[in-house]
N, CA, C and O atoms as a CHARMM CRD file, in Angstrom:
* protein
*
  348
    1    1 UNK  N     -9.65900  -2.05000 -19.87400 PROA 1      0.00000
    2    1 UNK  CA   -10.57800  -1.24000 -19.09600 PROA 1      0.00000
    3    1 UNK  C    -10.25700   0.23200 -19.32900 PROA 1      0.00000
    4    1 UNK  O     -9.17500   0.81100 -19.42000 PROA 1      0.00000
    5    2 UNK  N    -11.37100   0.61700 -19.39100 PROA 2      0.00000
    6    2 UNK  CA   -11.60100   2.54900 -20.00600 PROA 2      0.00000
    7    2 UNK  C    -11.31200   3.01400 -18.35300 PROA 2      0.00000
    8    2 UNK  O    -11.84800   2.49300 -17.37500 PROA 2      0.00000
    9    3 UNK  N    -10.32100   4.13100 -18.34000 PROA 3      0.00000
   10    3 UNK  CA   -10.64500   4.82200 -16.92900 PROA 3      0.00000
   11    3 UNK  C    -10.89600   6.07800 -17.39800 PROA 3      0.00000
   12    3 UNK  O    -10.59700   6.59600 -18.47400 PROA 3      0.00000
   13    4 UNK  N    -11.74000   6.68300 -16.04000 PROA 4      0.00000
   14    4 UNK  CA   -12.66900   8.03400 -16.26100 PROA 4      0.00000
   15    4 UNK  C    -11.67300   9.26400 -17.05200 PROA 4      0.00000
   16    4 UNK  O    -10.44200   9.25300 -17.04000 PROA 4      0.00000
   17    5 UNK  N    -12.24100   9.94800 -17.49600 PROA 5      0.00000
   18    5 UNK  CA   -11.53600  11.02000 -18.13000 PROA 5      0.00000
   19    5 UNK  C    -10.27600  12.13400 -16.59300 PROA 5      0.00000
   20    5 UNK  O    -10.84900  12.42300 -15.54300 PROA 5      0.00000
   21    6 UNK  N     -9.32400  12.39800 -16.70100 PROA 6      0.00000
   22    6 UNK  CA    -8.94900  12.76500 -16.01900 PROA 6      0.00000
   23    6 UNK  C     -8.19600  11.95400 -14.65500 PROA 6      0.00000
   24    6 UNK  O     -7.30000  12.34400 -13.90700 PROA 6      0.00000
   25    7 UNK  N     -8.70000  11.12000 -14.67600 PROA 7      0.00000
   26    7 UNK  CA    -8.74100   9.78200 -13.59300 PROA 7      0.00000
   27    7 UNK  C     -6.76500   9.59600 -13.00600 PROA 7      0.00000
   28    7 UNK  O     -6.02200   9.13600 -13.87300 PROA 7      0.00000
   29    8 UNK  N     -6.26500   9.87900 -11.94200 PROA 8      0.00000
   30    8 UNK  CA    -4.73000   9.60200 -12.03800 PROA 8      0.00000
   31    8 UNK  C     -4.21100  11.18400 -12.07200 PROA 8      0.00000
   32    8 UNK  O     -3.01400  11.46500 -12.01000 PROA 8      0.00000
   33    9 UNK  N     -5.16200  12.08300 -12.16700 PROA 9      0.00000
   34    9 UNK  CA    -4.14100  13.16000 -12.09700 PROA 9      0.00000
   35    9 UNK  C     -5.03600  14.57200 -11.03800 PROA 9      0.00000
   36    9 UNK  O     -6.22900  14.82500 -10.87000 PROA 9      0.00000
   37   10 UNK  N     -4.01300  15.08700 -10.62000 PROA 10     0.00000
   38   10 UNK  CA    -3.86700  15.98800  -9.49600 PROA 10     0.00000
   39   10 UNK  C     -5.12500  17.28400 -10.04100 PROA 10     0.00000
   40   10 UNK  O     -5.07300  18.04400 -11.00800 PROA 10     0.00000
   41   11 UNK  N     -5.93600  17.16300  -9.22700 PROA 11     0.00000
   42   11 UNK  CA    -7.00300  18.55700  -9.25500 PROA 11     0.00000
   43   11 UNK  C     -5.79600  19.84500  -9.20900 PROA 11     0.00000
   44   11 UNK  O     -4.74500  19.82800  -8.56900 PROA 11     0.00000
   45   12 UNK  N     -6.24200  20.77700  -9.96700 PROA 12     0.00000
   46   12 UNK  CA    -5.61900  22.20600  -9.63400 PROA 12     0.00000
   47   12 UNK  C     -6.25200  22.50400  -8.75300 PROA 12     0.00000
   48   12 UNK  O     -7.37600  22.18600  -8.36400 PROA 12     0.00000
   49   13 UNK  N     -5.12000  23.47700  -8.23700 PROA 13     0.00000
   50   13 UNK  CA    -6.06000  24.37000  -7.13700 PROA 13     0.00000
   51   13 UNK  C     -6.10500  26.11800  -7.38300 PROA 13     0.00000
   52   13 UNK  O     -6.41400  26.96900  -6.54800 PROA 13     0.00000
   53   14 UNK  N     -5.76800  26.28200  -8.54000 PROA 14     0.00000
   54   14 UNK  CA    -5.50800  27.48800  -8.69300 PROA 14     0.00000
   55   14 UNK  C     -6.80100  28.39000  -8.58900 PROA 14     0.00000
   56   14 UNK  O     -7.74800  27.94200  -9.23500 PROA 14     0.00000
   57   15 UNK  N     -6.96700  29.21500  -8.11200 PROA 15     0.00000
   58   15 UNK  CA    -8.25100  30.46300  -7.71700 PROA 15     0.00000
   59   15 UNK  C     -8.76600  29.83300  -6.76500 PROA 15     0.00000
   60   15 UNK  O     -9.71900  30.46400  -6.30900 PROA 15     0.00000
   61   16 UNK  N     -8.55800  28.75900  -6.18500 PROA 16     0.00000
   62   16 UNK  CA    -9.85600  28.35000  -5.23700 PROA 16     0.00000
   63   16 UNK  C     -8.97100  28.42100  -4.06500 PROA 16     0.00000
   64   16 UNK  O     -7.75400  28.24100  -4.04300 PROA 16     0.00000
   65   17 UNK  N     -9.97600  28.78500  -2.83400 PROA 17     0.00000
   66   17 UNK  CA    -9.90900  28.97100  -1.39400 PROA 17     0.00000
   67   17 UNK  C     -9.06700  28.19300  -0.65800 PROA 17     0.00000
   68   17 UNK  O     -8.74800  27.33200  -1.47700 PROA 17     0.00000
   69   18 UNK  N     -8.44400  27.91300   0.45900 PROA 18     0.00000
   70   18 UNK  CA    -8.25400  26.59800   1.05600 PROA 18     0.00000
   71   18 UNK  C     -9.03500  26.90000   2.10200 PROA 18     0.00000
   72   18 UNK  O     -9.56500  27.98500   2.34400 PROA 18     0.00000
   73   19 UNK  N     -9.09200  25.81400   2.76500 PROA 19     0.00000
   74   19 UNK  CA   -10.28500  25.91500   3.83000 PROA 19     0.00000
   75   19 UNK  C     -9.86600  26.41900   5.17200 PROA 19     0.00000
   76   19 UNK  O    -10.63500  26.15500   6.09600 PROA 19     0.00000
   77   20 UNK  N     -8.57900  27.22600   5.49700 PROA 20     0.00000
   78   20 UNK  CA    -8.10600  28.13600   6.26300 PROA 20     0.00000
   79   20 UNK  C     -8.58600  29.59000   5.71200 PROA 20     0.00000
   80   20 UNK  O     -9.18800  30.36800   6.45100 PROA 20     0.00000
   81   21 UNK  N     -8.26900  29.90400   4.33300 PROA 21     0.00000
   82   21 UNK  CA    -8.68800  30.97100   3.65000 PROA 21     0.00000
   83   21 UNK  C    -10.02900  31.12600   4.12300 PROA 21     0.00000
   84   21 UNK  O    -10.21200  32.04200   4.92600 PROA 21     0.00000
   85   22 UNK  N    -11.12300  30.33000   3.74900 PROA 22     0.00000
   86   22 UNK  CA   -12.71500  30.85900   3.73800 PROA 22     0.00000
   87   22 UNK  C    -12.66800  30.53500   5.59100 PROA 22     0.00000
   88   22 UNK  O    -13.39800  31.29700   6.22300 PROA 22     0.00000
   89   23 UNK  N    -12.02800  29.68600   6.28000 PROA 23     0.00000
   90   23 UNK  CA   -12.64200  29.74000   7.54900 PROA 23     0.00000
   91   23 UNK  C    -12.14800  31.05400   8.21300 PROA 23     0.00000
   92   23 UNK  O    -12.16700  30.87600   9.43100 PROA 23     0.00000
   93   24 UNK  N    -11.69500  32.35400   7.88900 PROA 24     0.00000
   94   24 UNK  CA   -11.00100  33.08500   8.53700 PROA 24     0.00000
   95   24 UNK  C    -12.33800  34.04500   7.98300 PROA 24     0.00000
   96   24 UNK  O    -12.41200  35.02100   8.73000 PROA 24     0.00000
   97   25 UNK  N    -13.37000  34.08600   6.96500 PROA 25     0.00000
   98   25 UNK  CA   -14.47600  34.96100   6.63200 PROA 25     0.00000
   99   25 UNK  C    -15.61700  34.34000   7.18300 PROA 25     0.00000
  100   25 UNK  O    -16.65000  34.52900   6.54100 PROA 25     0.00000
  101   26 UNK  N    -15.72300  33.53500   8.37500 PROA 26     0.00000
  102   26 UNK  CA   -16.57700  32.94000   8.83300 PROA 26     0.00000
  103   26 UNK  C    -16.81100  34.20400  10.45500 PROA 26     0.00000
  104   26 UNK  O    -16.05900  34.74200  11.26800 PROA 26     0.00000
  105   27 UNK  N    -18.10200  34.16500  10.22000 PROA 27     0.00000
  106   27 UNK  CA   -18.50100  35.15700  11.57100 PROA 27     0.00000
  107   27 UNK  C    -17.86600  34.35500  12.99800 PROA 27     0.00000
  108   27 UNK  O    -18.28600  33.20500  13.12000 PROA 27     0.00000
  109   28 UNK  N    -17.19600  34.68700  13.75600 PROA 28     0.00000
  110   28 UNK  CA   -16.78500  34.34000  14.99200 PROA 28     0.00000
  111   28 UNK  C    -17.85100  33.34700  16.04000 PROA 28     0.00000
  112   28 UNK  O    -17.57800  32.26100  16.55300 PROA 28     0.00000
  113   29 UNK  N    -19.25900  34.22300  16.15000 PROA 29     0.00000
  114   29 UNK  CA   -19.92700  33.23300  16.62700 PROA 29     0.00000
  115   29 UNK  C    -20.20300  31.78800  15.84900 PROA 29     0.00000
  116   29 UNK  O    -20.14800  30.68800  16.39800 PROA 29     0.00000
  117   30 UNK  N    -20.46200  31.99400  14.68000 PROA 30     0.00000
  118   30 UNK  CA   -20.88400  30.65300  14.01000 PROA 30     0.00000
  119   30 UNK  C    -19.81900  29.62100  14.14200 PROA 30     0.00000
  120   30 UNK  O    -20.10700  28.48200  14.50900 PROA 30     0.00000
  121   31 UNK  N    -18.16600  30.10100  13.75600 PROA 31     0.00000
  122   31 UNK  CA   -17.06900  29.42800  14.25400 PROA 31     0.00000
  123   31 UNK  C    -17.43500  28.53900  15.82900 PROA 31     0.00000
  124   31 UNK  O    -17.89000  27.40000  15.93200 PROA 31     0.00000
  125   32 UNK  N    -17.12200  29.34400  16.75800 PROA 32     0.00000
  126   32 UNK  CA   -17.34000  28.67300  17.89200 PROA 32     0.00000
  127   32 UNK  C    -18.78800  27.76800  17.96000 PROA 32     0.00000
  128   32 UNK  O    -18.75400  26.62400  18.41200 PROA 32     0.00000
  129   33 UNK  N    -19.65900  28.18400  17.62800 PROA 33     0.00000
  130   33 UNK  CA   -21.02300  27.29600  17.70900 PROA 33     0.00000
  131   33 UNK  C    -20.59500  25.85300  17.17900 PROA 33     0.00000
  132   33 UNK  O    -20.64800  24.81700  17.84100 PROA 33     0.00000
  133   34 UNK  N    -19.94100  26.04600  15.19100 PROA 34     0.00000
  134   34 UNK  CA   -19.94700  24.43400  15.01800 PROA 34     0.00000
  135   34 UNK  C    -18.43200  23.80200  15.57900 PROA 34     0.00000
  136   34 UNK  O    -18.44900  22.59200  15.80700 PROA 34     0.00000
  137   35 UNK  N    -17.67000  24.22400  15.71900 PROA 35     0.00000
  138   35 UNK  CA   -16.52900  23.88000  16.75900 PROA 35     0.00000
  139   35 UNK  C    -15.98800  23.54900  18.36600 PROA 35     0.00000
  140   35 UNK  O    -15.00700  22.97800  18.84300 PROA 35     0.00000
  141   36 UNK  N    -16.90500  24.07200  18.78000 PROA 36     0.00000
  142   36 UNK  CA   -16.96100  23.82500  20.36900 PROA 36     0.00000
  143   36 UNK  C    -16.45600  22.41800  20.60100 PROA 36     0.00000
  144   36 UNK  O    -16.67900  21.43400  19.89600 PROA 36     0.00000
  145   37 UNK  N    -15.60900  22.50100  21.90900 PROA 37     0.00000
  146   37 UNK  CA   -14.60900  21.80600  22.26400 PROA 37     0.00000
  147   37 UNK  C    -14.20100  20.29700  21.25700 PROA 37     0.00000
  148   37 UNK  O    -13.79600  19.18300  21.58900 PROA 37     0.00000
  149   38 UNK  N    -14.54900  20.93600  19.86800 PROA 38     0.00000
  150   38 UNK  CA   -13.49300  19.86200  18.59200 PROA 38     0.00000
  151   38 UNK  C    -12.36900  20.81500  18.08900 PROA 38     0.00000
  152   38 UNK  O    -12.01600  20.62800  16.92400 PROA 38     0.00000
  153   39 UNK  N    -11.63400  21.99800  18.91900 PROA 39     0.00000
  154   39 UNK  CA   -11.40700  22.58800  18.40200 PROA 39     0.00000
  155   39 UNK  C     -9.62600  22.09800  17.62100 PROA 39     0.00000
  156   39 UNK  O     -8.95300  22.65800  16.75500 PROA 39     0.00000
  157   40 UNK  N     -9.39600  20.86700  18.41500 PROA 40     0.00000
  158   40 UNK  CA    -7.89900  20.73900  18.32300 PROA 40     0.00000
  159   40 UNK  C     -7.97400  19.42300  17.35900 PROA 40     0.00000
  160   40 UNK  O     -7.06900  18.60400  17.51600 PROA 40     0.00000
  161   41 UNK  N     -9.08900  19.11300  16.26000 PROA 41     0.00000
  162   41 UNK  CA    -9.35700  17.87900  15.52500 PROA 41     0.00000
  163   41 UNK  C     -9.46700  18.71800  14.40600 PROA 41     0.00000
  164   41 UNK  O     -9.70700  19.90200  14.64200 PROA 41     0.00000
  165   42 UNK  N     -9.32700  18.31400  13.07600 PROA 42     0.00000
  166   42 UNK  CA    -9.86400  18.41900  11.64500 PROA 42     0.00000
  167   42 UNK  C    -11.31300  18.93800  11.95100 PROA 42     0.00000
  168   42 UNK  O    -11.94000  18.73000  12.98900 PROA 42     0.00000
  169   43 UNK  N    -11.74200  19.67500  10.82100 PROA 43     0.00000
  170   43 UNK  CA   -13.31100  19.68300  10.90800 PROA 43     0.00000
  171   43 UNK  C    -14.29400  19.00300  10.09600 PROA 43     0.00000
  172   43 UNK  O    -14.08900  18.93700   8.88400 PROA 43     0.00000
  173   44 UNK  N    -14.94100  18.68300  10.40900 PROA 44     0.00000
  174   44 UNK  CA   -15.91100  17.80200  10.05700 PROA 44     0.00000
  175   44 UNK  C    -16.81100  17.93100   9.05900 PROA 44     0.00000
  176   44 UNK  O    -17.67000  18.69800   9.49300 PROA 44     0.00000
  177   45 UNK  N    -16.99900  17.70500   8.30300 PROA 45     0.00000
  178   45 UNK  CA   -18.00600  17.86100   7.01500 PROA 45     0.00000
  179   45 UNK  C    -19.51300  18.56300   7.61000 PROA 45     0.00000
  180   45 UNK  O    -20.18300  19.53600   7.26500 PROA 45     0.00000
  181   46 UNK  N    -19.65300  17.43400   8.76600 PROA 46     0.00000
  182   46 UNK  CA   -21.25100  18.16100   9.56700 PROA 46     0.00000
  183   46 UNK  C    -20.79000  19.58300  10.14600 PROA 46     0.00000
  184   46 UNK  O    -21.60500  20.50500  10.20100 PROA 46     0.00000
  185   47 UNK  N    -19.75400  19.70600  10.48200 PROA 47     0.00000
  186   47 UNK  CA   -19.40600  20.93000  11.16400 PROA 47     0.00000
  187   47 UNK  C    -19.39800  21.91200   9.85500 PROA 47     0.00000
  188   47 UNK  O    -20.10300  22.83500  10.26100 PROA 47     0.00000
  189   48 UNK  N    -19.02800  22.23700   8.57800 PROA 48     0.00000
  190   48 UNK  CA   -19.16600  23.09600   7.59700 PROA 48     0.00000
  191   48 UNK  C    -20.24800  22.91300   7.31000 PROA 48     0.00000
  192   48 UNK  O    -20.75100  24.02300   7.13100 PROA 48     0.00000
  193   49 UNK  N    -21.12900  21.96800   7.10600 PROA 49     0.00000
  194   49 UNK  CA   -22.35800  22.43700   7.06800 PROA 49     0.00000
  195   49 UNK  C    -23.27900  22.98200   7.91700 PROA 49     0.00000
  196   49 UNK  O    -24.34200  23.40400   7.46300 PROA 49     0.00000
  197   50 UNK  N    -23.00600  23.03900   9.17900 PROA 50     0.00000
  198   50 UNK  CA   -23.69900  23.75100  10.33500 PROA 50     0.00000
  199   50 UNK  C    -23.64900  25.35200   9.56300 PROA 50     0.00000
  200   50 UNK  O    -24.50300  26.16100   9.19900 PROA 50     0.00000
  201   51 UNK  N    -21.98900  25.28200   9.54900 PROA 51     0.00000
  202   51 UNK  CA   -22.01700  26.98500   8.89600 PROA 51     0.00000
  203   51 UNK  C    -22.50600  27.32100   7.81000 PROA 51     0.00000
  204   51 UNK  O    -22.91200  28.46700   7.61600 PROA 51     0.00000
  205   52 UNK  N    -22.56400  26.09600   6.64900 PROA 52     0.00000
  206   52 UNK  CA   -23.37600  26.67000   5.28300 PROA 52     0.00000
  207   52 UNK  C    -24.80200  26.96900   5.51600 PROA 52     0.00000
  208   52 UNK  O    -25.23600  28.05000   5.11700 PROA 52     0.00000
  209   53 UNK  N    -25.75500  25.94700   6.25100 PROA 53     0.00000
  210   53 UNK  CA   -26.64900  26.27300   6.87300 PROA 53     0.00000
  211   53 UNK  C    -27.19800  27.41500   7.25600 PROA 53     0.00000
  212   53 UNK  O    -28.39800  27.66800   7.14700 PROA 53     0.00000
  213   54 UNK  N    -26.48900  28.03900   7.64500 PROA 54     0.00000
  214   54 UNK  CA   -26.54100  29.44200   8.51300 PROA 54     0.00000
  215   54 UNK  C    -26.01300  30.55100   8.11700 PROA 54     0.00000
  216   54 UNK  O    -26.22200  31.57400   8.76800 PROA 54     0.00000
  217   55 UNK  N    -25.41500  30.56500   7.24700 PROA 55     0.00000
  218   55 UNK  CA   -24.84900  31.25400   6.30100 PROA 55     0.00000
  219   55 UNK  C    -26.07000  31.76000   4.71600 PROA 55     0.00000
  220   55 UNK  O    -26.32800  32.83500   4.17400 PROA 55     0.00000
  221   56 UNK  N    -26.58300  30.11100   4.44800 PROA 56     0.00000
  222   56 UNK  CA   -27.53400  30.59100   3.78100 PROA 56     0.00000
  223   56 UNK  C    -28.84900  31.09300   4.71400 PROA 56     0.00000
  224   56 UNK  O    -29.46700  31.92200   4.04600 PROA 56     0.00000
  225   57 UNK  N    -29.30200  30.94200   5.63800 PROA 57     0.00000
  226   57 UNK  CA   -30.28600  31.18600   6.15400 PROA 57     0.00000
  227   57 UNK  C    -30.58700  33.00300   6.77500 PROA 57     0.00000
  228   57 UNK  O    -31.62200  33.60100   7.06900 PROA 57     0.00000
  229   58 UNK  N    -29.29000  33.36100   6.76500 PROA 58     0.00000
  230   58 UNK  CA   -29.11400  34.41300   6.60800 PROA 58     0.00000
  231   58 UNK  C    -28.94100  35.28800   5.18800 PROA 58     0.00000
  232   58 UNK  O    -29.09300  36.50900   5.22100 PROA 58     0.00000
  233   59 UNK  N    -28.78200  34.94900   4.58000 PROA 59     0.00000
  234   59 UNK  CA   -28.65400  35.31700   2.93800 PROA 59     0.00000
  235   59 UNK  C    -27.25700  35.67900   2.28000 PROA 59     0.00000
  236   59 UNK  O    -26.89000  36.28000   1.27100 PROA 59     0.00000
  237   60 UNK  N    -26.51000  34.86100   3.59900 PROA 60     0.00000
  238   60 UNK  CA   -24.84900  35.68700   3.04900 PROA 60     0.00000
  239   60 UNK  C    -24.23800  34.31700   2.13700 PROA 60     0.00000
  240   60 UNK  O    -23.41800  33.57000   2.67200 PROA 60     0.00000
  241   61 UNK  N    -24.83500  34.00700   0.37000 PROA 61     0.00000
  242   61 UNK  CA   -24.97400  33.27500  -0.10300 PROA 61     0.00000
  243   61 UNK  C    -23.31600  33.51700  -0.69600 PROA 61     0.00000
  244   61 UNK  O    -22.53000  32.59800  -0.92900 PROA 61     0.00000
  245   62 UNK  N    -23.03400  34.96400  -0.86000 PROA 62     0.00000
  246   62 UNK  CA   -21.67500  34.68000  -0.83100 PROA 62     0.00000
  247   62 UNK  C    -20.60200  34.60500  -0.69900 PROA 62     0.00000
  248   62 UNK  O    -19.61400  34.62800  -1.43300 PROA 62     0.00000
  249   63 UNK  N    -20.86200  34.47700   0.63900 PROA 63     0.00000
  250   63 UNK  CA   -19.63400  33.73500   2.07700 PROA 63     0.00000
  251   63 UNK  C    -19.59500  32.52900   1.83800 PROA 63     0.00000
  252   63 UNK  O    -18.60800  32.05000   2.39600 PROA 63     0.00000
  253   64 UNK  N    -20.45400  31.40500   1.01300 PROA 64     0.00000
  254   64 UNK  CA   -20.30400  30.30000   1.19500 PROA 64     0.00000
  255   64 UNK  C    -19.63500  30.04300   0.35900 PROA 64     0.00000
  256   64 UNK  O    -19.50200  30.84200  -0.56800 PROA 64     0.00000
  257   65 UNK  N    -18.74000  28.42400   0.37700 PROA 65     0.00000
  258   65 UNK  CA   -17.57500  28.13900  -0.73500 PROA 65     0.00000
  259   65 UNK  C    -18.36900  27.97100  -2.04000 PROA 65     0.00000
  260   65 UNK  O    -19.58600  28.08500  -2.18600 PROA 65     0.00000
  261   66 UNK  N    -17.32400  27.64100  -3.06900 PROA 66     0.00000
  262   66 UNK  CA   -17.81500  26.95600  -4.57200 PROA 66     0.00000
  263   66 UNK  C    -17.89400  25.31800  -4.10700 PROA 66     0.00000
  264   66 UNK  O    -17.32400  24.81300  -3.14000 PROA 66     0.00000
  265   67 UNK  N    -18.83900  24.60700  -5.16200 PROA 67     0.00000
  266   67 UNK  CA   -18.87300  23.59900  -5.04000 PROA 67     0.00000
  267   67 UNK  C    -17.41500  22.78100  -4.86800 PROA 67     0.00000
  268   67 UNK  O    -17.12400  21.91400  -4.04500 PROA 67     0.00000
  269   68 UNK  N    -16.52200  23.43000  -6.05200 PROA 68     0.00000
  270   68 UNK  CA   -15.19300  23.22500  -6.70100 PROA 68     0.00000
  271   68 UNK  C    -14.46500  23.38700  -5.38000 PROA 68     0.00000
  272   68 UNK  O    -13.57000  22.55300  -5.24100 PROA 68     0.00000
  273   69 UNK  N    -14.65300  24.50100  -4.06300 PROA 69     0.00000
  274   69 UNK  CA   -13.15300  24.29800  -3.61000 PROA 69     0.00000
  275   69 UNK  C    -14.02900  23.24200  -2.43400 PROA 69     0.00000
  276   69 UNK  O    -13.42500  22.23600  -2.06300 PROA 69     0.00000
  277   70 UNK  N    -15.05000  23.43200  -2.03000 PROA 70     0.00000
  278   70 UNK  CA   -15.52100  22.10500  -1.02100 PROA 70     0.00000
  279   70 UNK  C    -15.20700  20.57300  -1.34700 PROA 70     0.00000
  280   70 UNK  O    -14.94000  19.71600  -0.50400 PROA 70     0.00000
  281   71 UNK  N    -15.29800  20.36900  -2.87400 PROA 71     0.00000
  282   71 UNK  CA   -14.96100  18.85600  -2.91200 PROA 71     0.00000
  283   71 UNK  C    -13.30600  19.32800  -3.00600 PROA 71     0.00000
  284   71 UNK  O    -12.54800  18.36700  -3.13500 PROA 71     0.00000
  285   72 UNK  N    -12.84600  20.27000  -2.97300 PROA 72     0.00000
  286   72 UNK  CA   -10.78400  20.18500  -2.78900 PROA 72     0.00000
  287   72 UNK  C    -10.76200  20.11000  -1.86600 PROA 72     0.00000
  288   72 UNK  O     -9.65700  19.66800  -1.55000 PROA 72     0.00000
  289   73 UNK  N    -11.65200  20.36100  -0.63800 PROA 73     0.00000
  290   73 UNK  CA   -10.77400  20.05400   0.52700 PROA 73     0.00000
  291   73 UNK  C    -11.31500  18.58300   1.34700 PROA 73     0.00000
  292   73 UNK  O    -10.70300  18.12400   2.31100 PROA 73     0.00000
  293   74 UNK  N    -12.18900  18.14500   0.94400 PROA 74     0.00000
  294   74 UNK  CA   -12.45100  16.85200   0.62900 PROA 74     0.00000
  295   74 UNK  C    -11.68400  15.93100   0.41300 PROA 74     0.00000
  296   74 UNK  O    -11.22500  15.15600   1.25200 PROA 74     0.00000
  297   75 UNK  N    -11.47600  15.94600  -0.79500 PROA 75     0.00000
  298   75 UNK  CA   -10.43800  15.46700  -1.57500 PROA 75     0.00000
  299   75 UNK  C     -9.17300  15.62000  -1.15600 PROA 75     0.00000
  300   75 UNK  O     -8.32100  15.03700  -1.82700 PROA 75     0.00000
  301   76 UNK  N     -8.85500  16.18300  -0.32300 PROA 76     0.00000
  302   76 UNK  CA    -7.37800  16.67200  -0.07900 PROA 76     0.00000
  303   76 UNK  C     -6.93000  16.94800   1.31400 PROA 76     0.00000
  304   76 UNK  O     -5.90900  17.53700   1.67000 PROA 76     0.00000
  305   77 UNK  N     -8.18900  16.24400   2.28100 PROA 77     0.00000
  306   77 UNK  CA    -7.90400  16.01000   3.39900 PROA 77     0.00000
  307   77 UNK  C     -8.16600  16.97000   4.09100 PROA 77     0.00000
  308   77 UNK  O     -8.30800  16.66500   5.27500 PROA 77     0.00000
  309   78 UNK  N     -8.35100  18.47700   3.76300 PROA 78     0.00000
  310   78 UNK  CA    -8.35400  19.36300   4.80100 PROA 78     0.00000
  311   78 UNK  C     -9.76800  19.32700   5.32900 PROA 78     0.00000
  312   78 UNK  O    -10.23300  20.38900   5.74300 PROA 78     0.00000
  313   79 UNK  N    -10.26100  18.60000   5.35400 PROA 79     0.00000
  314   79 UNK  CA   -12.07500  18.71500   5.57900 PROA 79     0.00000
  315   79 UNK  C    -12.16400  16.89500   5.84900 PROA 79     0.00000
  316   79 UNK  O    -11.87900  16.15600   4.90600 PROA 79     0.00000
  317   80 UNK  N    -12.53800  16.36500   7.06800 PROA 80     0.00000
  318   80 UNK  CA   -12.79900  14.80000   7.16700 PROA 80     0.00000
  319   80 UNK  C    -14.17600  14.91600   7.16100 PROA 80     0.00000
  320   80 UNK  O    -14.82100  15.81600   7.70000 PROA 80     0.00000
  321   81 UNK  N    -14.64600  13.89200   6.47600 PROA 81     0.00000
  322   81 UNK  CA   -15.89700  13.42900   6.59200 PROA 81     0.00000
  323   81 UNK  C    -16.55700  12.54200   7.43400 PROA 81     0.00000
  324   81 UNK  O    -17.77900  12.39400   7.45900 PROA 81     0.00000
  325   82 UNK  N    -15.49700  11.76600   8.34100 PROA 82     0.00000
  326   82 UNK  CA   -15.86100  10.84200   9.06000 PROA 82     0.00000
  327   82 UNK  C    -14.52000  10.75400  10.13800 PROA 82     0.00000
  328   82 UNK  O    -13.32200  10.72900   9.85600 PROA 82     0.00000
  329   83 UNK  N    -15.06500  10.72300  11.22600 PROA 83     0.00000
  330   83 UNK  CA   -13.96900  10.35500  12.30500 PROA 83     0.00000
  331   83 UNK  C    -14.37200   9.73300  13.05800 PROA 83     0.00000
  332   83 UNK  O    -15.40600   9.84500  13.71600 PROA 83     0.00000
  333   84 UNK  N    -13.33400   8.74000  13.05800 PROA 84     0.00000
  334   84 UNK  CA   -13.23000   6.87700  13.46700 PROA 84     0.00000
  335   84 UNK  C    -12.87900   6.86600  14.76800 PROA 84     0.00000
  336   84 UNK  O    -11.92200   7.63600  14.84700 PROA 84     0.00000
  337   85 UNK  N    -13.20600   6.26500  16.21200 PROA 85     0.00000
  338   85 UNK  CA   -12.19800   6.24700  17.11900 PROA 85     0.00000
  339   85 UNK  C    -11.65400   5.62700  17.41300 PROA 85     0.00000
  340   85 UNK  O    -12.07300   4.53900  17.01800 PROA 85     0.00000
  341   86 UNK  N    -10.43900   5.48500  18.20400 PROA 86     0.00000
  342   86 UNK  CA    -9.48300   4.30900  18.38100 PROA 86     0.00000
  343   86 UNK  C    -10.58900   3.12300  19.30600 PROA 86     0.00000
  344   86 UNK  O    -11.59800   3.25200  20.00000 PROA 86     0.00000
  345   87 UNK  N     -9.59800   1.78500  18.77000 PROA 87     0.00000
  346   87 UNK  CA   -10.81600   0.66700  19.67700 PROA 87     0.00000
  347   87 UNK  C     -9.68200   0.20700  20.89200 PROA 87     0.00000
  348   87 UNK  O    -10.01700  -0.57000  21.78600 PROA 87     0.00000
């Protein structure tokens, strides 16, 4: 079996953001809007997009991340996409 090109090895992260970096150039209100009382959990994939949302809708096209560092923090945990609750 062929595995994907690259497949088994560690994304760089060199030049790209972490998602503390770009959340600290995020306008204060928009922060609190998609965060409100989740503030002590990971953030949520729907929650960065509330802010990309609004970010483009305003035209501040570049405040928003690269494709490249959004799937790193994806990929790398700092960003959940889904949160499960205990049963």
């Amino acid at each position: 079996m062929t595995l994907p090109k690259g497949h088994g090895q560690r994304p760089t992260t060199s030049g790209k953001r972490s998602f503390e970096d770009w959340w600290r150039t995020v306008p204060d209100d928009l922060k609190t809007k998609s965060r409100k009382g989740d503030e002590g959990n990971k953030p949520l994939l729907n929650q960065v997009n509330y802010v990309l949302l609004h970010l483009h809708l305003v035209g501040k096209h570049d405040a928003k991340p690269s494709h490249e560092e959004l799937k790193d923090w994806l990929h790398s945990g700092q960003v959940d996409v889904l949160r499960m609750g205990s049963k």
